[in-house]
C-alpha positions in Angstrom: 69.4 -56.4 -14.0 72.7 -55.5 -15.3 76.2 -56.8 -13.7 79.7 -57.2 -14.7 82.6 -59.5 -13.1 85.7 -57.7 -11.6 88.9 -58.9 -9.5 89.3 -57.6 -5.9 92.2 -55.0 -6.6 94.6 -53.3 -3.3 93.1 -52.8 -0.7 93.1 -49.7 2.1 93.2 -49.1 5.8 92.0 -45.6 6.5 91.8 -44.1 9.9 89.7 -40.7 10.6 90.4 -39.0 13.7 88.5 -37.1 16.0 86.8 -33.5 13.8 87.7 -35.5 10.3 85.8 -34.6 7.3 84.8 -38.7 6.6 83.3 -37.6 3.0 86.0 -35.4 2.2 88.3 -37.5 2.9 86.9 -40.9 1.3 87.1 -38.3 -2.0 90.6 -37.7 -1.7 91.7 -41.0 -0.9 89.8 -41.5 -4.8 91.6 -39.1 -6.0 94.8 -40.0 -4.5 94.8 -43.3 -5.4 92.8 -43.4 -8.5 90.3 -45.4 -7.2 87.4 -45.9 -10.1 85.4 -48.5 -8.8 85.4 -49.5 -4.4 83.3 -50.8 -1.8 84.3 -49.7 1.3 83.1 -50.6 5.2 83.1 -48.4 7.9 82.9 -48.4 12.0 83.3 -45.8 14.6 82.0 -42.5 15.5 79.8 -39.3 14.0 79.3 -35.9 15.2 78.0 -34.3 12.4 76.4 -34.5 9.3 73.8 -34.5 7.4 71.9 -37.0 5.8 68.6 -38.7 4.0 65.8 -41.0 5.2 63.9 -41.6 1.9 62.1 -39.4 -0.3 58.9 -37.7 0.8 56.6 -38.7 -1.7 57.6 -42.3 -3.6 55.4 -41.3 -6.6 57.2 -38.1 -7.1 59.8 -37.4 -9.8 62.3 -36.3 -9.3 61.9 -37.7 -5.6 62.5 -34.5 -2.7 64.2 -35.9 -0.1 63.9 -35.9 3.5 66.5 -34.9 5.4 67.7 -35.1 8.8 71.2 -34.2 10.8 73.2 -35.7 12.9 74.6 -32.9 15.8 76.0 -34.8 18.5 78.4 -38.6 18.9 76.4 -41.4 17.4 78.7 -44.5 16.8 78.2 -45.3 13.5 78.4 -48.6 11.0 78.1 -48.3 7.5 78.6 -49.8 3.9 79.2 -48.1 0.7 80.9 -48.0 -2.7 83.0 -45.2 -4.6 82.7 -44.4 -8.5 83.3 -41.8 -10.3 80.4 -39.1 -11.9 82.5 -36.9 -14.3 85.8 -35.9 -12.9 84.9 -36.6 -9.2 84.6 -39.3 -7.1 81.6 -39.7 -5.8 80.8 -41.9 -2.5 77.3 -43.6 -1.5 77.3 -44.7 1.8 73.8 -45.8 4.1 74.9 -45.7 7.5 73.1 -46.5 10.9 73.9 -44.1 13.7 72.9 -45.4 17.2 73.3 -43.7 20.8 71.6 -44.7 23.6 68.0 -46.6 23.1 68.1 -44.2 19.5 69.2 -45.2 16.2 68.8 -43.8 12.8 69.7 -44.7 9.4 70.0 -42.9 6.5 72.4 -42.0 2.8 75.3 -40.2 4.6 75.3 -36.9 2.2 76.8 -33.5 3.8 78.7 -32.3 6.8 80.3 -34.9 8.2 82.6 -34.9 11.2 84.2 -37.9 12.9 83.6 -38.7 16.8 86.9 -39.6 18.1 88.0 -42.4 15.3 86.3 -43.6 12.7 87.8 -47.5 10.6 87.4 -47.6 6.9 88.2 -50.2 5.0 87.9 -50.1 1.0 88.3 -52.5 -1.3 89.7 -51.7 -4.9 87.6 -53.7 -7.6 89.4 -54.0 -10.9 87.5 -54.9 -14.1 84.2 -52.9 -13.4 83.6 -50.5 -15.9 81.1 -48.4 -13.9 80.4 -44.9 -13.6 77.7 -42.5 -11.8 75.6 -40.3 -14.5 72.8 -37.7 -13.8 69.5 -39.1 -14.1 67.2 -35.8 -14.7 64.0 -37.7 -13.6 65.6 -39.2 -10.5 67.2 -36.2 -10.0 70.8 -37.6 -9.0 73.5 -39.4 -10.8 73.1 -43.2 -10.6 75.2 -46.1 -11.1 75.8 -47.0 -14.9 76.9 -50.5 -15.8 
């Protein structure tokens, strides 16, 4: 286990209307605002996107994932965090997506569209030196302390 001690740093109210890119978005906000290191917490709706469930095989490396899609209003809660891989911001957020009796939950990853409004809050922290890098046997960049 690795960690590091950081401040909380500003913080941001972002609201995504209806047909919003949420992904998209959360990467120009990054950009924007020169957000390195974030956790941010979201609530509202999805109508699209695409996302994972897990690999298919846990022995296999670089694990293929299993993916599934969302293409229809799921009200949505999720947590996640923002740093950067290279030049780019780059967001990990799990989600759970629930409508009716139904819910799923998966990495939010491609796609995505807002149902009506979607609440994001992100939280700056300062004093984390952390970045994403490409692991080749993992086959996507992971957090580096």
């Amino acid at each position: 286990m690795k960690y590091q001690v950081g401040q909380q740093g500003r913080v941001f109210m972002a609201l995504f209307e209806d047909n919003d890119n949420i992904l998209e978005g959360l990467q120009e906000i990054a950009k924007k605002e020169d957000l390195r290191a974030a956790v941010l917490f979201v609530l509202g709706g999805i109508k699209k996107g695409r996302f994972v469930v897990g690999p298919e095989n846990d022995k296999e490396r670089p694990p293929k994932p299993q993916w599934r899609e969302i293409d229809e209003s799921y009200e949505t809660v999720a947590t996640g965090t923002i740093f950067w891989h290279g030049d780019e911001p780059k967001v990990h957020m799990h989600c759970a997506f629930g409508k009716s009796d139904t819910v799923k939950m998966g990495c939010l990853r491609a796609d995505t569209k807002t149902f009506l409004v979607l609440e994001v809050v992100i939280i700056e922290m300062k004093g984390i030196n952390a970045v994403r890098e490409f692991d080749p046997a993992v086959g996507l960049p992971l957090l580096k302390l």
